[in-house]
Structure formats: C-alpha cells, structure tokens
VEXLUM-629112 format. One record per residue (C-alpha): x, y, z. Coordinates in steps of 0.1 Angstrom, whole numbers, plus 5000, padded with zeros to 4 digits. Layout:
VEXLUM-629112
<node x="X" y="Y" z="Z"/>
...
END
This chain:
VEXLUM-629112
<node x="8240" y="0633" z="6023"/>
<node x="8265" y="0634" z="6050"/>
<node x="8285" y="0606" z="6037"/>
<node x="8292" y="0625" z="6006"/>
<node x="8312" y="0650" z="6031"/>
<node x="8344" y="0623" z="6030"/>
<node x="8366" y="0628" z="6003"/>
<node x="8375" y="0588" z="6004"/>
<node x="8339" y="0580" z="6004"/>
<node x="8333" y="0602" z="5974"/>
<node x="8364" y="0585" z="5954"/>
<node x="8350" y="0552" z="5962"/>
<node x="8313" y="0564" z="5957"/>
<node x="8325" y="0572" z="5921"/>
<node x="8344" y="0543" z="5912"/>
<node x="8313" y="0523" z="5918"/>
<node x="8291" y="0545" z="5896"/>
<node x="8312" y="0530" z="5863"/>
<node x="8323" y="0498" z="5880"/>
<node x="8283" y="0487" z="5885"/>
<node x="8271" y="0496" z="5852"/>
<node x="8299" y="0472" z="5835"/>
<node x="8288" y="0442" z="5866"/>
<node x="8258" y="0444" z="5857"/>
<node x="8262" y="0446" z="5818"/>
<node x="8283" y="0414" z="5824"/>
<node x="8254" y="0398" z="5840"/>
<node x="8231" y="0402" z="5815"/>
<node x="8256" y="0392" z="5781"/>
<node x="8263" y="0363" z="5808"/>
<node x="8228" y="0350" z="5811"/>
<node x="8221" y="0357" z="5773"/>
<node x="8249" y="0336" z="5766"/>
<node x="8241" y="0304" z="5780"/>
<node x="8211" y="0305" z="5767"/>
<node x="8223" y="0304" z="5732"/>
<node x="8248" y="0278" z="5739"/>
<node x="8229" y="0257" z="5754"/>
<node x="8190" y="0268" z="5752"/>
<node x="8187" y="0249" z="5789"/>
<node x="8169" y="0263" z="5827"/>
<node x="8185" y="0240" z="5842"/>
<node x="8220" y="0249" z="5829"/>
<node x="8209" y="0281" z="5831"/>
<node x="8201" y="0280" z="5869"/>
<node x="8235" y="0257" z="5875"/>
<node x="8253" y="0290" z="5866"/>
<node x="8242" y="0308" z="5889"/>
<node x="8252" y="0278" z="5917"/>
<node x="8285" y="0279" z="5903"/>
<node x="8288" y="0314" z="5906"/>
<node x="8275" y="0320" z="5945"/>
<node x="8284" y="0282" z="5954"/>
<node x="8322" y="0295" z="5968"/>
<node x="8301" y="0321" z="5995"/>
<node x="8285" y="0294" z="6007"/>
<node x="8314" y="0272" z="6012"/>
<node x="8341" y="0301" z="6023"/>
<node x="8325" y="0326" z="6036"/>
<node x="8334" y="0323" z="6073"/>
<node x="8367" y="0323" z="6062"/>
<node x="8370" y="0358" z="6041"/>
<node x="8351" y="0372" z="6070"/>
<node x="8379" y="0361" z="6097"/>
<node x="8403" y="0377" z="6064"/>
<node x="8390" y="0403" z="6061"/>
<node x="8390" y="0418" z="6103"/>
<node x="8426" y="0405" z="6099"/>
<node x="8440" y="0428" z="6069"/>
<node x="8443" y="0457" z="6056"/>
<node x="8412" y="0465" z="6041"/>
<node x="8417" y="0488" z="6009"/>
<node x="8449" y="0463" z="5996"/>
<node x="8429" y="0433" z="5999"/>
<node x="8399" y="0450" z="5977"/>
<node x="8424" y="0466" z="5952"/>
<node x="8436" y="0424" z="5948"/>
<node x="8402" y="0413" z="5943"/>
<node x="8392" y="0442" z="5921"/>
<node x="8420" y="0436" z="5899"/>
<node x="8415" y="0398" z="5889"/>
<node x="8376" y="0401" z="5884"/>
<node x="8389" y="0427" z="5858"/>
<node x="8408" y="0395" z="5845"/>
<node x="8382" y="0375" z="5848"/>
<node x="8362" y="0399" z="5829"/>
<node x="8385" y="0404" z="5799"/>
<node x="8389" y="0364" z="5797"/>
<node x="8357" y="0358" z="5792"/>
<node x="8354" y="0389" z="5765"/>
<node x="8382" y="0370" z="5745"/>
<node x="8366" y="0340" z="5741"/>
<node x="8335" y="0351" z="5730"/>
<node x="8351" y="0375" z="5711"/>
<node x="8367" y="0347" z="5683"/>
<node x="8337" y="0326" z="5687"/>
<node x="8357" y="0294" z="5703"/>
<node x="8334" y="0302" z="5744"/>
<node x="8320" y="0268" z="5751"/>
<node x="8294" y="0266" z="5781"/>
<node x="8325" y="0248" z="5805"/>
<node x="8339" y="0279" z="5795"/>
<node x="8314" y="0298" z="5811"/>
<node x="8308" y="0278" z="5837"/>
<node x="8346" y="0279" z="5851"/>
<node x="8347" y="0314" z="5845"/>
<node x="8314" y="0323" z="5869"/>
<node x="8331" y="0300" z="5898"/>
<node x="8365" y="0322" z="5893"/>
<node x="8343" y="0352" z="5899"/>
<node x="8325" y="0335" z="5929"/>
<node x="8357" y="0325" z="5945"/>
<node x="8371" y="0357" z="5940"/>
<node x="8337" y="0380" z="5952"/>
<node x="8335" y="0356" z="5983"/>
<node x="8369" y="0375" z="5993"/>
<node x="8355" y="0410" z="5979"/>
<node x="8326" y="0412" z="5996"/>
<node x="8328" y="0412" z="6032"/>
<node x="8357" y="0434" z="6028"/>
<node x="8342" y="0454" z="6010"/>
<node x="8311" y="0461" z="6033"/>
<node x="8330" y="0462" z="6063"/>
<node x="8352" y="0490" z="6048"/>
<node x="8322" y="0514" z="6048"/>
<node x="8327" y="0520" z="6082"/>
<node x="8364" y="0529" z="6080"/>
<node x="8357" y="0555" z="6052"/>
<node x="8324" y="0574" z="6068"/>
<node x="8322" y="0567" z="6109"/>
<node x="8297" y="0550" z="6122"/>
<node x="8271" y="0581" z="6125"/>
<node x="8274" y="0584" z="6087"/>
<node x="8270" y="0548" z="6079"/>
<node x="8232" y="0543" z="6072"/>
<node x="8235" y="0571" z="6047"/>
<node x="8265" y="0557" z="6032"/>
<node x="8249" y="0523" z="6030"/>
<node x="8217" y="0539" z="6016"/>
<node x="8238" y="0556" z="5986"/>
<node x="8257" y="0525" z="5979"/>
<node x="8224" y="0505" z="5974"/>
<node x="8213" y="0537" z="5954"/>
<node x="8245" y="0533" z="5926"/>
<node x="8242" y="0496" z="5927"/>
<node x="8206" y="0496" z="5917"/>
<node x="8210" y="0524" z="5890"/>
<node x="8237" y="0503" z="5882"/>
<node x="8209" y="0475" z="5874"/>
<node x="8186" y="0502" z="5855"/>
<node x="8214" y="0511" z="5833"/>
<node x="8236" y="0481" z="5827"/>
<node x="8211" y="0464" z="5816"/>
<node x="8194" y="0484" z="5795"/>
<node x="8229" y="0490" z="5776"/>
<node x="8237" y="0451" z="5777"/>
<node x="8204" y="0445" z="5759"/>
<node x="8210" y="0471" z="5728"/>
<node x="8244" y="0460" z="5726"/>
<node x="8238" y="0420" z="5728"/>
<node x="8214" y="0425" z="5704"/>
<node x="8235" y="0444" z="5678"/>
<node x="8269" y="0433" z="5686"/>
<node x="8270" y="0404" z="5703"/>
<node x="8278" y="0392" z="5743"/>
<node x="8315" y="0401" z="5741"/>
<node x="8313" y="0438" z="5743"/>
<node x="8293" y="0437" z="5769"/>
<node x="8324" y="0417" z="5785"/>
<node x="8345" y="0441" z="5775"/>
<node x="8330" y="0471" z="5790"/>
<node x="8328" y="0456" z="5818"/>
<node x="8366" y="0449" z="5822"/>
<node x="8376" y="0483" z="5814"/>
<node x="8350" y="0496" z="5840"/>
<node x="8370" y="0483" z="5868"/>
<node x="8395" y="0504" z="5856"/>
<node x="8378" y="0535" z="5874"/>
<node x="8375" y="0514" z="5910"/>
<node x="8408" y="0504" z="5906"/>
<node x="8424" y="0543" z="5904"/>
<node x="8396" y="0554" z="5932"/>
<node x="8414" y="0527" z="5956"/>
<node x="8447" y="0538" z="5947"/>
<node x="8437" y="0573" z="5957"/>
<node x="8424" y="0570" z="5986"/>
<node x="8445" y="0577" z="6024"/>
<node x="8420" y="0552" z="6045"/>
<node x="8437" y="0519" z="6048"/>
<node x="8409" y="0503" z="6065"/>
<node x="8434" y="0484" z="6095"/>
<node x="8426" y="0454" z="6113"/>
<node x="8411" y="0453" z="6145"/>
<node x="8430" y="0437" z="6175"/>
<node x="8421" y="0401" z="6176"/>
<node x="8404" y="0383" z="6206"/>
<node x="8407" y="0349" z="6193"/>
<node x="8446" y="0332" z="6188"/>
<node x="8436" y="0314" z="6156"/>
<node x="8417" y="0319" z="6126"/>
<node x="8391" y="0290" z="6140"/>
<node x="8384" y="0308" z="6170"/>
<node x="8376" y="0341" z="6150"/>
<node x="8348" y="0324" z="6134"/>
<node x="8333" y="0307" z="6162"/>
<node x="8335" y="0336" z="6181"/>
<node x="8317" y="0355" z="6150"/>
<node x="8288" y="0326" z="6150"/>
<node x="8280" y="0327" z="6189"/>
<node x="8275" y="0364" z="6187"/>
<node x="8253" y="0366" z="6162"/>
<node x="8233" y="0331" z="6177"/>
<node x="8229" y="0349" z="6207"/>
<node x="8215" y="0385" z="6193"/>
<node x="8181" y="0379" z="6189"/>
<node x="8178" y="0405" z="6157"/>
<node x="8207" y="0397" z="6140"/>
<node x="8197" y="0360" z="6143"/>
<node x="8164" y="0374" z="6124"/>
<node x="8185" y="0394" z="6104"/>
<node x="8200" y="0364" z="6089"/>
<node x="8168" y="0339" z="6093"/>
<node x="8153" y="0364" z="6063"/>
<node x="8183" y="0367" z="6042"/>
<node x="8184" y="0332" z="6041"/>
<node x="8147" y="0324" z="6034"/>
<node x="8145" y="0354" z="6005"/>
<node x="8175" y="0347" z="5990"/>
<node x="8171" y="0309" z="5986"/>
<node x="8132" y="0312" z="5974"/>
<node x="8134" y="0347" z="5962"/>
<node x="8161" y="0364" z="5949"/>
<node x="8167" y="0343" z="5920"/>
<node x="8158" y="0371" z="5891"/>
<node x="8192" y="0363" z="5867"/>
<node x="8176" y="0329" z="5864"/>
<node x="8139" y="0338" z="5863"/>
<node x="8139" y="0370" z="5844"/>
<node x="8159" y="0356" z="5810"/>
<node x="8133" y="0328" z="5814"/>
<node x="8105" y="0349" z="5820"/>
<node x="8115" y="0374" z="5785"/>
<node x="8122" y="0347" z="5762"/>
<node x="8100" y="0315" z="5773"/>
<node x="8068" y="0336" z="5782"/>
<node x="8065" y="0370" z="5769"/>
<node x="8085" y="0362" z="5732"/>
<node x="8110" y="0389" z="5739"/>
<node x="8144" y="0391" z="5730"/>
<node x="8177" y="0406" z="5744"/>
<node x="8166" y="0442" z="5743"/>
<node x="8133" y="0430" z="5765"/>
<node x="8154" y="0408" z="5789"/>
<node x="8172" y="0443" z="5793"/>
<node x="8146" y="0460" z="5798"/>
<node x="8129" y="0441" z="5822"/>
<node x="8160" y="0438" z="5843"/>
<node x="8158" y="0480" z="5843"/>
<node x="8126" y="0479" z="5856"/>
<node x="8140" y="0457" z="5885"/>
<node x="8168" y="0478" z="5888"/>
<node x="8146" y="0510" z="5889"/>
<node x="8122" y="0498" z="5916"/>
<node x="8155" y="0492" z="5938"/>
<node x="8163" y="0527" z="5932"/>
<node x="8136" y="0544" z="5944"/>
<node x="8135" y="0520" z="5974"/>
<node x="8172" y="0531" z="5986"/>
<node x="8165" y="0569" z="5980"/>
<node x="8136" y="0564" z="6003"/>
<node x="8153" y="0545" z="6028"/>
<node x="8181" y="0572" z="6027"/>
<node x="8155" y="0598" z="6035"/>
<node x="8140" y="0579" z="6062"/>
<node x="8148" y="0597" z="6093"/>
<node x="8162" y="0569" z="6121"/>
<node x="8196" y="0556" z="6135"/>
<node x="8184" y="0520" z="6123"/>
<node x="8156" y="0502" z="6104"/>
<node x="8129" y="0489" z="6126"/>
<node x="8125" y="0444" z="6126"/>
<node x="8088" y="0455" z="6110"/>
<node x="8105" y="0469" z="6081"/>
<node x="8126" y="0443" z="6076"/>
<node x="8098" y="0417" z="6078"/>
<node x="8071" y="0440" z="6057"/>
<node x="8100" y="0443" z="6028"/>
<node x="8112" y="0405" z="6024"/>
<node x="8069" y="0392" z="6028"/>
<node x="8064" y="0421" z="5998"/>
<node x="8092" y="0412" z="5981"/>
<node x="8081" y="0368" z="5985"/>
<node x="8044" y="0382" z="5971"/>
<node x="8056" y="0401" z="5937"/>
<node x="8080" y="0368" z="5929"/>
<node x="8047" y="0348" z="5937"/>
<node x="8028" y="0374" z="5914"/>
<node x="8048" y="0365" z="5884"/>
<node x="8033" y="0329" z="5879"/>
<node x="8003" y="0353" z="5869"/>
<node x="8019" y="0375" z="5841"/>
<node x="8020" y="0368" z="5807"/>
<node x="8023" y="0407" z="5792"/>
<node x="8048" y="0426" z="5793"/>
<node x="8034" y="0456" z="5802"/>
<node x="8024" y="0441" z="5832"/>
<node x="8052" y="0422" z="5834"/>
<node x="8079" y="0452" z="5842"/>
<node x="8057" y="0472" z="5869"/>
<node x="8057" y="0439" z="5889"/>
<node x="8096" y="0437" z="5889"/>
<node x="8094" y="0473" z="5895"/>
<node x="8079" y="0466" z="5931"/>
<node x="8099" y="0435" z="5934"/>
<node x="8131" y="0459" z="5935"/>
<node x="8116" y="0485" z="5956"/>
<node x="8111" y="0459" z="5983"/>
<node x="8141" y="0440" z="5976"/>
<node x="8165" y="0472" z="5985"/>
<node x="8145" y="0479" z="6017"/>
<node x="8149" y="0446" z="6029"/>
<node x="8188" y="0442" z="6017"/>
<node x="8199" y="0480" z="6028"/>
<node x="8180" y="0475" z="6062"/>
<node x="8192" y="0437" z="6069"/>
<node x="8231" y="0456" z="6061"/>
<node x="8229" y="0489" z="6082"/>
<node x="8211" y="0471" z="6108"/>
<node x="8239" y="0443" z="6107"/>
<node x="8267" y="0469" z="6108"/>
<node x="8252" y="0495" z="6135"/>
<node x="8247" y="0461" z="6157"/>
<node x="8277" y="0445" z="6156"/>
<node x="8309" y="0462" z="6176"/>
<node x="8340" y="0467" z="6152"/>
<node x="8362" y="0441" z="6160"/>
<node x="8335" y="0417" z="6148"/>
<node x="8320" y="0431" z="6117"/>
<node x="8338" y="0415" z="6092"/>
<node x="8328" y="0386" z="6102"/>
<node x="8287" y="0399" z="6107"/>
<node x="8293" y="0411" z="6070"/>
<node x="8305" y="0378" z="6060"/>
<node x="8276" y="0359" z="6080"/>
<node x="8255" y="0381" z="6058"/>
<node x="8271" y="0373" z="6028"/>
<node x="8272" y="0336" z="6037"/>
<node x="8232" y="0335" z="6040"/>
<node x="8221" y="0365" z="6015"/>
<node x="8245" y="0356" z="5982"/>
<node x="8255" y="0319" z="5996"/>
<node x="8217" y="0302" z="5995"/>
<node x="8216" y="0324" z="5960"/>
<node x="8238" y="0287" z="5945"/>
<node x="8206" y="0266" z="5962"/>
<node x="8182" y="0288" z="5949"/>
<node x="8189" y="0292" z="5912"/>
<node x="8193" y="0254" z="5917"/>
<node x="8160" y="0248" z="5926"/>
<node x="8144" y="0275" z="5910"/>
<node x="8162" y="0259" z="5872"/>
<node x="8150" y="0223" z="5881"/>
<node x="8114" y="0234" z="5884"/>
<node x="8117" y="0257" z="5855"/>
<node x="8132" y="0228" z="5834"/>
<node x="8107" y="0204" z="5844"/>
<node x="8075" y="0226" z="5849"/>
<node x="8077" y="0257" z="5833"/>
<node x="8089" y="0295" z="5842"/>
<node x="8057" y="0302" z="5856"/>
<node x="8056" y="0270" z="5884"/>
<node x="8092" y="0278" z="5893"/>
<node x="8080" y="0314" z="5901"/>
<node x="8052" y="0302" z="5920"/>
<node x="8074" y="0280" z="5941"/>
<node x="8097" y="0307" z="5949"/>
<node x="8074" y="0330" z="5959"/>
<node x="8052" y="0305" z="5975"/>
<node x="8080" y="0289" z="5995"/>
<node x="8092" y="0323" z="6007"/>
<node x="8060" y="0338" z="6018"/>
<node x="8051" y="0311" z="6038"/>
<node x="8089" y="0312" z="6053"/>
<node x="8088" y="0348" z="6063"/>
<node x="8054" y="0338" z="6079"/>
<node x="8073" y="0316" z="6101"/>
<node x="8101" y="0343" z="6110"/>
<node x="8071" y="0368" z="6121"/>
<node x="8058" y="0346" z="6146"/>
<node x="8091" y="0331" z="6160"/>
<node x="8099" y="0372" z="6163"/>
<node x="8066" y="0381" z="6175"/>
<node x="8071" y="0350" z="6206"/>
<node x="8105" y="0362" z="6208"/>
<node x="8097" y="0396" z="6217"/>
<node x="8063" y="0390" z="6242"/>
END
C-alpha cells in the first residue's frame, strides 16, 4: 500500500497495532465486569450511554478544536490520560474495592476524553499521507483496528477467565505506551487550517450548512446515524448473547467478539483492494442494509457454532460501511472543514451509540437478548429502507 510509503504513517500505523489490542482487551474485561457486579442489561446497556453520551453532547465542539490546533500535540494529550484512565481502573479492580459507580465514572472520563481524540485523530490522516493516499491509509487503519477486535478479545477472554478483569486493564494501559513514543517521533505536526469564521460558533455552523447542503454527505450521515443507533450495539448484545443464550463464559464472549472482529478484517482488506478514488452511495447502502439483516439474524441463533459465522458477516459489512462512510467523508469535504466533517461523523456514528445501547438494554432487560436483537435489526433495516428511496428521489 502506498500509504505505507510515509515514514510518519508507518510510526503511527505501528503504535496502533499494540494500542488496539489493549482497547479492545479493555472493552471486553469492561463488559465482563459489570456483569459480575451487577448481573443487569440494563446497567449493562447504561455503560455504554455513559461512555459515547460526551460525543453526542460535544462533538461539534472538538471538531471546531480540532481544525484550530495543532493536530499531533492535541492527540499525544488525549493519548496520555486514557492511559490514566486505563491504569485507574486496573487499580481498583486490582484490590478488589471497583464498585459499578466506579465503572460507570470511569467509561464517561474515557468518553469525554475520546470525544476530543477522535476527530483529531481522523482528520490527521490526511496531514500524514496526502490526499491521493488517503483511501488506502483509511483502508489499513480499519484493517489494524479490526485485527485489533480479533485479537484483543480473544486474549481478554483467556485472561479474564484465569486471572481476572484487572490485567486486562493493565495491558491495556501499558499499550498506549507504544502510541505515545510513535507521536513523539513523528515530524508532521498536523497545523491548523486558516479559519473562515471569527468565532468558534461560526466554525460549527459553517461545518453543519456544508454538510446539509451536500447531498452525499447528508446520506453519509443519515446511515451512520440509523446503524449506529439500531445496529451497532455488539458490546451490549454480544456479552448478553454468550452468557444469557448460548451458556458461555468469558473465553466464548471472547471468542465471539473475534469472530466480529475477523469479519471486519476481511472487509477492510477488500475495500483496500478495491480499485476507485471513492466508495460508490450503493456500497454504502448495500453494507449498512447487510449489516441491519445479520443483527436481525441473531434473534434466530441459539448455537454457537452458528452463532460466530453470523457476527463474522456482521463485521465484514460493518467495516465496508464505516471505512466507506470515512474516506468518502474525507475525499468530500475541502481541508479547512474536515475536522469538523470528521466530528459530524463522530457525532452521528459513536454519538447515537449512548441511545442505542440505551434502548437496545431496556428491551434486553425487559424482553430478552433475542427481542432486543430483533428490534435492532428490525428498526434499522426498515431505516436504511427509507434512506434508499429518499437517495434514489434525490438522485432522478
């Protein structure tokens, strides 16, 4: 891959690789955890609002942030406290006093504190590979964070189940370690764009009437919203799913989550072999219906055989759909406004995620795993439905 050709790319492509595994290992101790406190969907499912709830309140705001700084400075900052957050929450469960409040405090640290990463984060892509480069550097991104999710939790599940949630903490603390020194290294500050707007207020709104007024982005961001809210909502489904229906314990919820993870995979390496400047709006809407019919899919499992090959899909069509809403985002959008593109994304894609895990734990809670995937997927097929015809009209 061309990407691969820029020495700063590689440094931050690398970082990742070890940074990932450890997120992701979090995510699954994390999950495991508050199930064993307190054995509840529903609080379960309020985690994961706590968690993404900041994106969906500040979003707007670290996108304006983030076309306004230096890039690499602001992601070393937010880097280095969600290694705090990381080894905090390692401690506590580590002498046995972590309470669910605990928890629960913890996740909306690391919300507040991703809703800042993120849309720096993406946006600095750009700065490290060119804009010719960037589909393939998006491509291989999505390609480490996804074997990220095959091997995380995999590891999260044989150590939670022999050792307990803390190492898994742990690892994950020290992992940002190797991020950390790959940002220090680097020579590509990522600057900030000159500013057409006087105050921070007029960055947004200048941010929201461009992408109102593009018809694909406006798609773009129609879709996030609809699959993330009904869809993406596997850290609360698949725990529920392992323990509540199949009988499986930490080592299957790992597995499972693998499976996911490995589907996603294969999707970005064959989106990063795909031969175009941009994704087509037919892949974007073929990849979120897929991905809305495998969620609906799972109110039909009960083995677990059947069980992983159905997430594997689910992840092949999730990372279609997110890698080609992102590069098609980013190739759209001029430079002085992609921050704030990148944090519309991340306001619709991981901000409905709070709503969702909401929704998607109250139905769980109150009608079992298997209704709570129905819904999802139900809700979100018929949503994407919608977006086809509004897009079809659109276009004729």
């Amino acid at each position: 891959m061309r990407a691969l050709g820029h020495r700063d790319y590689r440094l931050f492509f690398a970082g990742q690789i070890v940074s990932l595994i450890g997120t992701w290992m979090q995510s699954v101790g994390q999950a495991w955890l508050v199930l064993e406190l307190t054995n509840s969907p529903f609080k379960l499912g309020l985690l994961g609002t706590l968690q993404f709830g900041p994106m969906l309140l500040f979003a707007f705001l670290s996108g304006a942030i983030a076309d306004r700084v230096r890039k690499r400075r602001l992601i070393l900052a937010t880097q280095s406290a969600l290694m705090l957050q990381a080894f905090a929450l390692s401690a506590l469960a580590w002498t046995g006093h972590v309470q669910y409040w605990h928890v629960a405090v913890l996740a909306t640290l690391y919300g507040l504190v991703t809703t800042l990463d993120m849309p720096a984060r993406q946006s600095f892509m750009t700065d490290l590979v060119g804009r010719n480069d960037l589909p393939g550097a998006i491509a291989l991104n999505s390609a480490v964070f996804n074997g990220a999710r095959v091997v995380g939790p995999a590891m999260a599940g044989l150590l939670v189940a022999r050792y307990g949630v803390a190492l898994a903490f742990l690892l994950n603390g020290l992992s940002f370690l190797a991020v950390i020194g790959a940002l220090r290294a680097m020579r590509t500050e990522g600057e900030p764009r000159p500013r057409t707007g006087a105050t921070m207020l007029e960055d947004i709104a200048e941010g929201a009437r461009y992408a109102a007024a593009t018809p694909l982005i406006a798609l773009i961001l129609g879709l996030c919203c609809a699959v993330s809210l009904f869809v993406l909502n596997y850290n609360t489904l698949v725990p529920l799913i392992a323990r509540d229906v199949l009988g499986e314990g930490a080592h299957g919820f790992g597995l499972l989550m693998a499976a996911l993870g490995g589907g996603a995979v294969l999707g970005a390496l064959v989106l990063a072999r795909l031969d175009f400047e941009r994704p087509t709006a037919s892949l974007l809407l073929w990849s979120a219906l897929v991905a809305s019919a495998t969620t609906l899919s799972l109110a039909f499992v009960h083995r677990f055989w059947v069980a992983a090959p159905v997430l594997f899909v689910a992840g092949f069509a999730q990372i279609l759909f997110a890698a080609s809403s992102n590069t098609t985002l980013q190739m759209t959008a001029p430079d002085h406004l992609r921050g704030r593109m990148m944090s519309l994304f991340a306001w619709v894609f991981v901000g409905s995620t709070p709503i969702g895990a909401f929704f998607i734990g109250a139905v769980a809670e109150q009608l079992g795993v298997l209704a709570a995937c129905a819904a999802g997927g139900g809700c979100g097929v018929a949503a994407v439905a919608i977006l086809a015809v509004w897009w079809k009209r659109r276009r004729a």
